[in-house]
C-alpha positions as CSV (number, residue, x, y, z in Angstrom):
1,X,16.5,-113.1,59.7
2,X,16.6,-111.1,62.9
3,X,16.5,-112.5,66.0
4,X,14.6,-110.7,68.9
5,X,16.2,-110.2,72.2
6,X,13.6,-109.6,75.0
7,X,15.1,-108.1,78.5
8,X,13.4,-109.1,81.2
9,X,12.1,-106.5,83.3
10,X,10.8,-106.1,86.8
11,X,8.7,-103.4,89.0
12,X,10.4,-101.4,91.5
13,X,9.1,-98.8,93.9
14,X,9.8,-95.2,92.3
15,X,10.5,-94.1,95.9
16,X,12.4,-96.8,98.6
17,X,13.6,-98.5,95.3
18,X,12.0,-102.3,96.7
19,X,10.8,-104.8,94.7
20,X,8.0,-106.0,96.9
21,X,5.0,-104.4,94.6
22,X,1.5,-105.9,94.6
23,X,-1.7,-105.0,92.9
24,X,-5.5,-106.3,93.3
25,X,-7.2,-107.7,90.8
26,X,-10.3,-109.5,90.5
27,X,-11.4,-113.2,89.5
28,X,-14.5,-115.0,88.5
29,X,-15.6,-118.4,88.9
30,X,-15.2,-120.5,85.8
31,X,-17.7,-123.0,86.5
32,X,-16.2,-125.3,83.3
33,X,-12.8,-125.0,84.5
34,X,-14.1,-125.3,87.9
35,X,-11.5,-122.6,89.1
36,X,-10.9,-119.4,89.8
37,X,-9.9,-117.4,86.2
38,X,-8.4,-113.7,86.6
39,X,-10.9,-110.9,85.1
40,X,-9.5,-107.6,86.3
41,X,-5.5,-105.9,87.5
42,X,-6.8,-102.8,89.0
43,X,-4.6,-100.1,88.1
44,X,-3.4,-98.9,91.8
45,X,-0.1,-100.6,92.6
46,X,1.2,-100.8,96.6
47,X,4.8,-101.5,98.2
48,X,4.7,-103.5,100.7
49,X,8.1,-101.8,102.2
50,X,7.1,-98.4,102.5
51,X,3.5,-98.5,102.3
52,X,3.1,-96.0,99.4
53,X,1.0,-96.6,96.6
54,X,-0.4,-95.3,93.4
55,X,-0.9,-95.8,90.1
56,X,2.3,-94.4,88.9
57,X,4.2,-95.9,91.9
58,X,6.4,-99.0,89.8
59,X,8.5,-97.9,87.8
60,X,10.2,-101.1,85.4
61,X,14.0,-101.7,85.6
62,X,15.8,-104.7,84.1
63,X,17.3,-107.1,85.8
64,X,20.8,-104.9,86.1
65,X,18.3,-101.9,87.5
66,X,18.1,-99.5,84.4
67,X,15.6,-98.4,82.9
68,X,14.3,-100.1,79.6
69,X,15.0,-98.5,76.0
70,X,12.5,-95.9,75.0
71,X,11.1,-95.4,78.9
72,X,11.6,-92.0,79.2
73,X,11.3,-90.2,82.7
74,X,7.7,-91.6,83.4
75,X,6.3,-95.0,83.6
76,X,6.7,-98.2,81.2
77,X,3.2,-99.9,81.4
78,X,3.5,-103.5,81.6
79,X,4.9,-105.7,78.8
């Protein structure tokens, strides 16, 4: 049997290279759970270092800083 090794990964702004990314999302009351459950990431992502945002703006590094297997030059959508 083969194991499976998963790399963590991390986004990183594609242009001042920081790791302070955010994104909005939305969340609905869950009156059973009587809390707050997450409905919605909105696609736009922002940096909080150089104030850039856009929907193409992370780009996902691992922990050392490369990018992933397979990523290509463009984006890797979330894992």
């Amino acid at each position: 049997m083969t194991q499976s090794t998963t790399v963590p990964l991390h986004p990183v702004c594609r242009h001042c290279g920081s790791d302070q990314i955010v994104r909005d999302a939305s969340a609905r009351w869950d009156a059973a759970a009587q809390a707050w459950t997450l409905s919605g990431v909105y696609d736009c992502h922002f940096c909080d270092t150089c104030n850039r945002e856009g929907d193409t703006l992370a780009q996902w590094t691992t922990a050392t800083g490369e990018e992933p297997e397979g990523a290509g030059s463009g984006p890797v959508p979330l894992p």
